[in-house]
C-alpha positions in Angstrom: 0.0 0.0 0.0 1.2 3.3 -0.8 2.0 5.4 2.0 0.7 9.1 2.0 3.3 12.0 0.9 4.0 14.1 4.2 2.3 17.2 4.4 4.8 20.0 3.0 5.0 23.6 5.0 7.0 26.2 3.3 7.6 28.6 6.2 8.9 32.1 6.1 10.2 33.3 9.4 13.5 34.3 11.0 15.9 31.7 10.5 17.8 33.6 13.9 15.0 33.4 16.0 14.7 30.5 19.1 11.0 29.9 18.6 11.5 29.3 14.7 13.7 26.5 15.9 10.8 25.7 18.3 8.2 25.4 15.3 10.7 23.7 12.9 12.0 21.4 15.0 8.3 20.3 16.6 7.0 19.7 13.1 9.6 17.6 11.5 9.4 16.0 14.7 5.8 15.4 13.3 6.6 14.1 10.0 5.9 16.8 8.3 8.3 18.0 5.0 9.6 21.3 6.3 11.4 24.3 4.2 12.3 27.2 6.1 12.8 30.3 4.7 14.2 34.1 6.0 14.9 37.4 5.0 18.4 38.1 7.5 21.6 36.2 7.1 22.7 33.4 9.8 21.2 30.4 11.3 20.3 30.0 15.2 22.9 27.0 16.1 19.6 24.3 16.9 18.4 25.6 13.2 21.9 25.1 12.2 21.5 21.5 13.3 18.4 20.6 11.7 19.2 21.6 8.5 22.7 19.8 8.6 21.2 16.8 9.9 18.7 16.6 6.9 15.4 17.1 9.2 14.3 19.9 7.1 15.6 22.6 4.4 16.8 26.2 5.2 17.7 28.8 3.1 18.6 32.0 5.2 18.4 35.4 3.5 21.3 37.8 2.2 24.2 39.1 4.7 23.2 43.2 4.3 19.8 42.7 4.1 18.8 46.1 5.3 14.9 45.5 6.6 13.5 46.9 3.3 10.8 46.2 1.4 11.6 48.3 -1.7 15.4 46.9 -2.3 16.4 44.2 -4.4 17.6 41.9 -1.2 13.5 41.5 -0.5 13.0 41.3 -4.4 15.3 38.2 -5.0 13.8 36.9 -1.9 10.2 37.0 -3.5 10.7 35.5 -6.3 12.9 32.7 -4.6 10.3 31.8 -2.6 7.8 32.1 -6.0 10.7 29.3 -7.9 10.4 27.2 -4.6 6.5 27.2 -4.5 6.5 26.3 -8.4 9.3 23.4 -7.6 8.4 22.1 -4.5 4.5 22.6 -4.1 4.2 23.2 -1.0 0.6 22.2 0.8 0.9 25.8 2.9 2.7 28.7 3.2 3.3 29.8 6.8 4.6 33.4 7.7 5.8 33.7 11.2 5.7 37.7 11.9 2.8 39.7 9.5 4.8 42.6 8.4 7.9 42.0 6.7 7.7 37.9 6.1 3.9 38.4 5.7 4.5 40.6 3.0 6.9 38.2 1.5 4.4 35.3 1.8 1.9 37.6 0.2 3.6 38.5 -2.7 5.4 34.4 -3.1 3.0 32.2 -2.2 1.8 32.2 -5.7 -1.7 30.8 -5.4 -0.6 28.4 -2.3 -2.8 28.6 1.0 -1.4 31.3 3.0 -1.1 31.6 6.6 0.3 34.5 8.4 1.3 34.2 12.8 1.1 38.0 14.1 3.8 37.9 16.8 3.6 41.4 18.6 5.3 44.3 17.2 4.3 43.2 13.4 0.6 44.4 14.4 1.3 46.6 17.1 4.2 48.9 16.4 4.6 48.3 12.6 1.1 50.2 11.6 1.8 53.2 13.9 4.9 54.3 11.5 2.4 55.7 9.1 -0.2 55.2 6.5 1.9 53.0 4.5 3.2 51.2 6.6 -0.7 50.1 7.9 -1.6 49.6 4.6 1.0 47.3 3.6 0.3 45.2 6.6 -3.0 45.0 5.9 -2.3 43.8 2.0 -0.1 41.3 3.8 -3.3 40.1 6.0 -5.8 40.3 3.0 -3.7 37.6 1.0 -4.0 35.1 3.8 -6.6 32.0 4.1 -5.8 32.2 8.1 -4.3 34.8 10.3 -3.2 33.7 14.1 -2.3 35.8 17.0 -0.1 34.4 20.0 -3.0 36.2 23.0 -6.3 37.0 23.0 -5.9 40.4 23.7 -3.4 40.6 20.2 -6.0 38.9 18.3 -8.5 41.9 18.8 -6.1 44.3 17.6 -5.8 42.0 14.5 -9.2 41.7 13.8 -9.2 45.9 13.7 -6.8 45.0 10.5 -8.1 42.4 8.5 -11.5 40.4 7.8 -9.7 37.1 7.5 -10.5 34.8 10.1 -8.2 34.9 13.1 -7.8 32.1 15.8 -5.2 32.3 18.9 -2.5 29.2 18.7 0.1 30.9 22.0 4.1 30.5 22.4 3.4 27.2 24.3 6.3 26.0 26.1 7.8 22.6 27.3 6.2 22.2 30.6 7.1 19.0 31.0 10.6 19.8 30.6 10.5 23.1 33.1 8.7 21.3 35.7 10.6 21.0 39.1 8.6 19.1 41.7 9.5 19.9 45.1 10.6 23.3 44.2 10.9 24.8 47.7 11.3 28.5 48.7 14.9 30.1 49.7 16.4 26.9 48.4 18.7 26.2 45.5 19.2 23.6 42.8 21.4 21.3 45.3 19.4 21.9 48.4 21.5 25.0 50.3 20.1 27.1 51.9 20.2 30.7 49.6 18.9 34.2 50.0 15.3 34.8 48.2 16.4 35.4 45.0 13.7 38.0 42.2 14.3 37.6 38.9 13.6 38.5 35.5 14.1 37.4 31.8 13.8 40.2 29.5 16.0 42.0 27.6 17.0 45.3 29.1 14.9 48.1 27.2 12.7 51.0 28.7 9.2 49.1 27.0 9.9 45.8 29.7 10.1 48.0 32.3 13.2 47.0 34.1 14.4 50.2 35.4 10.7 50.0 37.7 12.0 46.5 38.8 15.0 47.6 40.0 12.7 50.7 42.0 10.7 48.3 43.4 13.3 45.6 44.4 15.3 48.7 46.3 12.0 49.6 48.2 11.6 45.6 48.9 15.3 45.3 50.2 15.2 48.4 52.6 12.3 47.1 54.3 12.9 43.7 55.0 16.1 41.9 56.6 15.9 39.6 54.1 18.8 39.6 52.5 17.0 39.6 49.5 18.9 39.2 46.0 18.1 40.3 42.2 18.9 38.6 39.0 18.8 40.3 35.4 19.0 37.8 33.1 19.3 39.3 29.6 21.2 42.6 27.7 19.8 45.6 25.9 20.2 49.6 25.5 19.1 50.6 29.0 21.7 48.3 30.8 24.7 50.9 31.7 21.5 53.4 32.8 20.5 50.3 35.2 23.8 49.5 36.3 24.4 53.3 37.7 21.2 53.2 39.5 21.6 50.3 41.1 25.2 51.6 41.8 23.3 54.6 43.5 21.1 52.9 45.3 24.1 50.9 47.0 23.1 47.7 45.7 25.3 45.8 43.9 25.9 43.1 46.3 22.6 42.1 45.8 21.6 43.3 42.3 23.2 40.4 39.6 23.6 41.8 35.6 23.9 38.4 33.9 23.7 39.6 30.8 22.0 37.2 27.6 21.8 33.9 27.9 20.9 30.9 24.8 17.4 29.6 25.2 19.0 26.5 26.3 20.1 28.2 29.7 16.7 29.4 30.6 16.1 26.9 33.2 19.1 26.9 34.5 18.8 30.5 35.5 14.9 29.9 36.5 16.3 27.6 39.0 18.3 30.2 40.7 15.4 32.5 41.6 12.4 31.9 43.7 10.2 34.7 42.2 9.8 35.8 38.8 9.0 39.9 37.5 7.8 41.0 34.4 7.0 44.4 34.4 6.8 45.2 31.1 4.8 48.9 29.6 3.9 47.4 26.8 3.9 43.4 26.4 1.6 41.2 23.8 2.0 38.0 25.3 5.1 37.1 27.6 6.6 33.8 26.8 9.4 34.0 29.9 6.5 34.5 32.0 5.0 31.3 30.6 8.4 29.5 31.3 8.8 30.6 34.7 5.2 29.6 35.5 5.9 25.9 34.3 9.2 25.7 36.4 6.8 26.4 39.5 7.8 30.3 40.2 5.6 32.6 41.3 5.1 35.4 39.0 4.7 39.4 39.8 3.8 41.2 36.3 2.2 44.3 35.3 -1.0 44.6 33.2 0.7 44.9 30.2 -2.2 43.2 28.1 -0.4 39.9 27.2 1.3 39.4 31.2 -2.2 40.0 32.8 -3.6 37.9 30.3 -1.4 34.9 31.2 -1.4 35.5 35.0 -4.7 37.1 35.7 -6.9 34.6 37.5 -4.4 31.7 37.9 -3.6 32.6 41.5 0.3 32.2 40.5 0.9 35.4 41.5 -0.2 39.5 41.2 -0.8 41.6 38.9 -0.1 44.8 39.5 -0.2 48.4 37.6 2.2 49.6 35.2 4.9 51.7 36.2 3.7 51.2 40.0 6.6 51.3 41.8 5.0 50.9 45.7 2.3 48.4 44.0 5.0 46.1 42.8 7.3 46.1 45.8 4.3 45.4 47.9 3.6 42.6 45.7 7.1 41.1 46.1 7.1 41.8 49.9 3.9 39.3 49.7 6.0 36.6 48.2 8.7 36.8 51.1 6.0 35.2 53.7 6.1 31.2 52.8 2.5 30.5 53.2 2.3 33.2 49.9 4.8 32.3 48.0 3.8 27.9 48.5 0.3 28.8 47.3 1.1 30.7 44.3 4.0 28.3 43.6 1.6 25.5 43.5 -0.9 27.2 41.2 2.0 27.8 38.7 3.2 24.8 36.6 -0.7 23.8 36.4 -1.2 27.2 35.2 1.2 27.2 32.5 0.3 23.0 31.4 -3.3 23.7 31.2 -3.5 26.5 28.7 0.5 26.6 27.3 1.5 23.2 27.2 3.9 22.9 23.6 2.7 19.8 22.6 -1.2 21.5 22.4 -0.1 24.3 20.4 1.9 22.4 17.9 -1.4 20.0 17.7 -3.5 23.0 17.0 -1.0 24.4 14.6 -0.9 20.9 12.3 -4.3 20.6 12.3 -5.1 24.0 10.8 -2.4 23.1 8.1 -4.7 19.7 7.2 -7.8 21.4 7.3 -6.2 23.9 4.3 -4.2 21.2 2.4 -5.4 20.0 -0.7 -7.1 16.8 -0.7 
């Protein structure tokens, strides 16, 4: 009997980015018949190994390529992506990120189903540089059979920008994998005794609100013996700002820079703290949150839409204003009694299984991509 050919995704996304590995790797894990292709130079090292290993196809995009969509680097990608849709018939086109790999999936998909993942900035930032700029990513939208957003609250803004239909597949994570049973509070990975240990993974910008995490950890610290620590885990722009602050504030003892880290470290550094922050300004979904939920931390966040959406109503933890310096410090002083901190740290991992477990997204994603492919 003749076995069926695998289903064939041609997916446009960034061949740099950690959750394209996630998505590539999860669906030739599948069986599926995976070609990825980008706009930027370079290959993230787990992509690197896919592709060398045979598990799927990558062709990364020009070394230069400037962001444009009116230069001749986006051109030859178009119709490279048009020769590969003619050669390899692809059953679906999937652009991860509406804007720029939208576009190219709009103008190359050459009659093939389209699909198009808005991932944050792509609907929320990209439209507010001007007219053109909207109306290109709606064009981009208008071209595709299916649009997804990563959070409810993203998908609204989407549906303001196209009349496609639009259904929420998250950033799941690996739950299973994150998981630490047992986790108990003011203790680290080997069992010694440590000091309670905030933390954050974000990269250091003004929009994920770092600089009001270092406020509020200061406020936390001079009111408790505790002796309380903080860990930074990531790099950005408003680092050496951060670093004199904290300098000022007489607190680096306590205050750890550990600058970026591979996605592969992530757990590692979520098993050095016992409380996770996230106060981001502006934030459409939050997958570090997610992660520090499945390996059992408690979680203070602001209500950013896509934070509060994760958090709110889990009992893992508080929400609190944005920019609320007192409100978040009070938050983290809650997390410092132990009958706080076990009961939000038991509501986490469940929290984070039962609506962002991987496997369930990927599910969700592959069946979208049968329901579209011919025959």
């Amino acid at each position: 009997m003749t076995q069926p050919q695998p289903l064939r995704v041609l997916l446009l996304a960034d061949t740099t980015s950690a959750h394209t590995l996630k998505w590539a790797a999860s669906l030739a894990d599948a069986g599926i018949d995976v070609v990825l292709v980008g706009l930027y130079a370079g290959m993230e090292p787990g992509i690197a190994a896919l592709a060398e290993a045979g598990r799927i196809r990558c062709e990364p995009g020009e070394a230069g390529y400037d962001g444009s969509f009116l230069g001749r680097a986006f051109l030859r990608r178009v119709r490279r992506v048009r020769a590969l849709v003619r050669a390899w018939q692809p059953d679906v086109v999937h652009a991860h990120y509406a804007s720029s790999y939208g576009l190219l999936g709009a103008l190359g998909s050459a009659g093939k189903p389209l699909m198009i993942s808005a991932w944050g900035s792509d609907v929320y930032a990209f439209p507010r540089r001007g007219p053109l700029f909207k109306a290109v990513l709606r064009f981009s939208l208008s071209r595709a059979v299916q649009v997804f957003s990563t959070s409810e609250v993203m998908a609204v803004v989407v549906r303001g920008l196209t009349r496609r239909p639009v259904a929420v597949i998250p950033f799941g994570v690996d739950t299973a994998g994150l998981a630490r049973p047992g986790r108990q509070v003011r203790r680290a990975p080997d069992g010694s005794a440590r000091p309670f240990t905030f933390g954050t993974v974000k990269g250091l910008a003004e929009i994920y609100g770092s600089d009001v995490l270092v406020e509020a950890f200061a406020a936390v610290a001079a009111r408790t013996e505790e002796p309380v620590r903080l860990r930074l885990v990531g790099d950005g722009p408003a680092r050496a700002a951060l670093e004199a602050r904290v300098a000022a504030l007489g607190l680096q003892e306590r205050v750890a820079f550990v600058g970026a880290v591979p996605h592969a470290a992530v757990a590692a550094e979520l098993d050095r703290m016992d409380a996770f922050c996230a106060l981001s300004r502006e934030e459409s979904f939050g997958v570090a949150i997610v992660e520090a939920l499945a390996a059992g931390l408690p979680v203070v966040v602001s209500d950013a839409p896509g934070p509060q959406e994760i958090v709110g109503g889990t009992g893992a933890g508080f929400v609190v204003r944005r920019e609320a310096v007192a409100e978040a410090a009070e938050a983290m002083g809650r997390l410092l009694a132990e009958e706080v901190w076990t009961g939000c740290a038991e509501a986490a991992a469940p929290a984070a299984r039962r609506r962002y477990h991987w496997p369930d997204q990927v599910a969700a994603q592959i069946q979208a991509y049968r329901a579209l492919a011919p025959g």
